[in-house]
C-alpha positions as CSV (number, residue, x, y, z in Angstrom):
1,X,0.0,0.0,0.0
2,X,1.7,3.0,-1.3
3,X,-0.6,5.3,1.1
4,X,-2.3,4.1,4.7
5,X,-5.3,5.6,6.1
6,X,-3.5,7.3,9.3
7,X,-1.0,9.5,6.9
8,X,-3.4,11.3,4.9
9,X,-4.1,14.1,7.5
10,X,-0.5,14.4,7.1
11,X,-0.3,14.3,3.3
12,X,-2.8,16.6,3.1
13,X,-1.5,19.0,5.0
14,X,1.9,18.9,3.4
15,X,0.8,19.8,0.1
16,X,-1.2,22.7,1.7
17,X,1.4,24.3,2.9
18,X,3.4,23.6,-0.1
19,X,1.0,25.0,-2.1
20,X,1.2,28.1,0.5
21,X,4.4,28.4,0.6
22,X,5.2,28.9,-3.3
23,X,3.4,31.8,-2.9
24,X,1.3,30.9,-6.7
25,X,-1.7,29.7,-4.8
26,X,-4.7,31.7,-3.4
27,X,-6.6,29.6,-1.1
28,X,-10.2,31.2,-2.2
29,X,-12.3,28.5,0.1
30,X,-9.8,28.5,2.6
31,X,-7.3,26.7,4.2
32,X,-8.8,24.1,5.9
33,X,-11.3,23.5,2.9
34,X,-8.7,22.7,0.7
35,X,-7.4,20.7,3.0
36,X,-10.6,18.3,3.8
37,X,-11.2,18.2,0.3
38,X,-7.5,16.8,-0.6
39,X,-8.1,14.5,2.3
40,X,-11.4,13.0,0.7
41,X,-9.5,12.6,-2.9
42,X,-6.5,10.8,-0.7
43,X,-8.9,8.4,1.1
44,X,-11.1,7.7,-1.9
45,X,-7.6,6.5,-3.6
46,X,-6.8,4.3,-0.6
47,X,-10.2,3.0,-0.4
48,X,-10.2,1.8,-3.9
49,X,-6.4,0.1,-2.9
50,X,-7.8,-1.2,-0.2
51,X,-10.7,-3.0,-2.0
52,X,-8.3,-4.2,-4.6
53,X,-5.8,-5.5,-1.6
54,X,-8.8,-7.7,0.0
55,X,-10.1,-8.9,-3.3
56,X,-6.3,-10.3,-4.0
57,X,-6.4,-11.9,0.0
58,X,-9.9,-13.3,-1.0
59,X,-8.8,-15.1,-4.4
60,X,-5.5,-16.5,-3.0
61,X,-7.8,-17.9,0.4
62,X,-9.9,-19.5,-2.0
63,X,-7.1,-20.8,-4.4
64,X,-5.1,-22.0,-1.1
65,X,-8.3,-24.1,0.4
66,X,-9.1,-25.7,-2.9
67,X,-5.3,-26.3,-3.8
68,X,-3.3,-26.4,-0.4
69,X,-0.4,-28.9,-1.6
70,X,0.3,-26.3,-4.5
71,X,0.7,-23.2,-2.1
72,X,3.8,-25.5,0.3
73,X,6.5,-23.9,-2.5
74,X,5.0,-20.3,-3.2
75,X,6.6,-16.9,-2.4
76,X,2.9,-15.9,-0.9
77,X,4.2,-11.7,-1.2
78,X,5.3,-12.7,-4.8
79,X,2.3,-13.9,-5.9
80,X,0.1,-11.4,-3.8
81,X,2.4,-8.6,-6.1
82,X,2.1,-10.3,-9.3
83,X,-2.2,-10.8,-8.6
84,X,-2.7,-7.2,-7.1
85,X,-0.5,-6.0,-10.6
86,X,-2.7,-8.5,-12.7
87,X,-6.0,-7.0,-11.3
88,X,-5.1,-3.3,-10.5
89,X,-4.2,-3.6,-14.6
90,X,-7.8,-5.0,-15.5
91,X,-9.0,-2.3,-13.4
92,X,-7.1,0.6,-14.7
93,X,-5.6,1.5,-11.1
94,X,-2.2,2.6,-11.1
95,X,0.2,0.7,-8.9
96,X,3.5,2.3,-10.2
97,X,4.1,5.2,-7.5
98,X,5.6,7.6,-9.6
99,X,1.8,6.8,-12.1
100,X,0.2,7.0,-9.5
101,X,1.1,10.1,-7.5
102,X,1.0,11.8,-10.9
103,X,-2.8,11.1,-11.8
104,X,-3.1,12.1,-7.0
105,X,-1.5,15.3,-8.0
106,X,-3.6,15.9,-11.3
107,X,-7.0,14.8,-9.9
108,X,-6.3,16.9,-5.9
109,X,-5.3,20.4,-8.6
110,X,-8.2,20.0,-11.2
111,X,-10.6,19.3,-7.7
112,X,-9.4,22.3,-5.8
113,X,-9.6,24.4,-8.8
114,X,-13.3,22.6,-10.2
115,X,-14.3,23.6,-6.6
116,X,-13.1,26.9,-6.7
117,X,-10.9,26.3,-3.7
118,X,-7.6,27.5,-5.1
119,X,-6.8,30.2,-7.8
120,X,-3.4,30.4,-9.3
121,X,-2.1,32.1,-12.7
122,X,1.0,29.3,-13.4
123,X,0.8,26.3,-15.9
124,X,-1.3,23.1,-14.7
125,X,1.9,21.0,-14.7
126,X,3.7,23.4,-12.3
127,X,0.7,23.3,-9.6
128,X,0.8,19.4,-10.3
129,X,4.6,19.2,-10.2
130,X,4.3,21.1,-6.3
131,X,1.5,18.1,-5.2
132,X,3.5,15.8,-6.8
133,X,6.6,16.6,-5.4
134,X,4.4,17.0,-1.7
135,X,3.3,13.5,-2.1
136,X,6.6,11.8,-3.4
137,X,8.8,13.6,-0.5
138,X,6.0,12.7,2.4
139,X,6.3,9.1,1.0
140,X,10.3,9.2,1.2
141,X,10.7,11.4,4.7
142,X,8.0,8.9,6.3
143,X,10.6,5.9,6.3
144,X,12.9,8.2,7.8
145,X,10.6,9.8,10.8
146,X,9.6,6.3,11.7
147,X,12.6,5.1,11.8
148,X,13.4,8.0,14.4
149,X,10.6,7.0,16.1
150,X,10.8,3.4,16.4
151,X,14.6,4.8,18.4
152,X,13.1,6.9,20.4
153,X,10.3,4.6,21.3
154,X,12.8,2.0,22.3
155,X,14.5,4.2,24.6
156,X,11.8,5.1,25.9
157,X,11.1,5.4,29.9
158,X,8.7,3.2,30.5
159,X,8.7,0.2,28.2
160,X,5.3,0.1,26.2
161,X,4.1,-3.2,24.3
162,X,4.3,-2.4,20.9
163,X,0.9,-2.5,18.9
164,X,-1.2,-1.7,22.4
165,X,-2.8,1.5,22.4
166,X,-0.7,3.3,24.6
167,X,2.3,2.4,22.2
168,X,0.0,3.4,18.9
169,X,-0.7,7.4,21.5
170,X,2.9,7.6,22.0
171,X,3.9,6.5,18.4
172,X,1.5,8.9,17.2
173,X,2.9,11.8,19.5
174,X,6.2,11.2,18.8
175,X,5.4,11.2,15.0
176,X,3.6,14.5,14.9
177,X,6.7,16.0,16.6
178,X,9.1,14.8,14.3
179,X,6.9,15.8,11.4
180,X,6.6,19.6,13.1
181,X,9.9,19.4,13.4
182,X,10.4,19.0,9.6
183,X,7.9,22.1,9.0
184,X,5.5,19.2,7.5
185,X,2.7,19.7,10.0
C-alpha cells in the first residue's frame, strides 16, 4: 500500500502548505477546505487500494483451500504482487508510484480548482509538479521519521508493548513532533 489511512491528515497537510508556501496559490475557500477536500480525494484512492488489496487476499484464500499442496513452495508476497498488478491492470488503477502520484497530483489540482478552492495564474503542470513533489517527498521522509521513532520509542522510559494502544498514542505523539519538526505539520 503505497498510502495508509493514518497518513493522509498528514499528506494533506503537506501539500497545503506547499502549495502556500510557493506563494502561486490563493486559497479562495480557505485553508482548511482545501485541506478536507485533498483528504477525501486521498482516502477515496486508498479505499479503492484497499478493496483491490482484499479482493487479491480473497482469491488466494480460496485458491489456497481448494489447492493447499500447491501453495507449500509459493513466495505468498510474490504472488500477492504479481495478482494485485494482474488486477489493479484489469482495473485501470495505477500501482507504479511515480503513475500513480502523478494522476493524485492531477486529480487533488483539477478538484481544488473545479471547486473553486484555489486560484493560481501558473501552468497546470507546475501546480501538479508542487503536489506531486508533496506527495513523493512525504512518502520518502515517512521511512525516515519512523525510523526515528521506532529509536526513540525503544529508549523510551517506560517500556510500552508495541501494537497496544498506549504504544500506537505515543507513536503517534512522537510522530507529529518529528513531522513539526520538519515544517511538515
Amino acid at each position: 500500500m503505497l498510502i495508509k489511512e493514518n497518513q493522509i491528515p498528514y499528506i494533506a497537510n503537506k501539500i497545503v502548505i506547499d502549495l502556500l508556501n510557493s506563494n502561486f496559490v490563493k486559497f479562495d475557500g480557505g485553508l482548511d477546505k482545501a485541506r478536507k477536500r485533498i483528504e477525501e480525494i486521498l482516502a477515496d484512492d486508498v479505499a479503492i487500494e484497499r478493496e483491490l488489496e482484499d479482493e487479491v487476499k480473497e482469491i488466494i484464500a480460496q485458491q489456497e483451500e481448494e489447492n493447499e499442496y500447491m501453495f507449500y513452495d509459493v513466495d505468498k508476497k510474490e504472488l500477492f504482487k504479481m495478482l494485485k498488478r494482474k488486477l489493479a491492470k484489469e482495473d485501470g488503477f495505477l500501482t507504479k508510484k511515480e503513475d500513480r502520484l502523478n494522476h493524485l497530483a492531477h486529480k487533488i489540482i483539477e478538484d481544488l480548482w473545479d471547486n473553486e478552492l484555489i486560484d493560481y495564474e501558473v501552468s497546470d503542470g507546475k501546480m501538479k509538479n508542487i503536489v506531486f513533489n508533496s506527495m513523493n517527498s512525504f512518502i520518502k521522509e515517512k521511512y525516515e521519521i519512523e525510523d526515528v521513532v521506532y529509536d526513540k520509542l525503544k529508549n523510551y522510559k517506560k517500556p510500552l508493548i508495541p501494537g497496544s494502544e498506549e504504544w500506537e498514542l505515543v507513536f503517534t505523539k512522537l510522530y507529529e513532533q518529528e513531522l513539526k519538526k520538519r515544517g511538515m505539520l
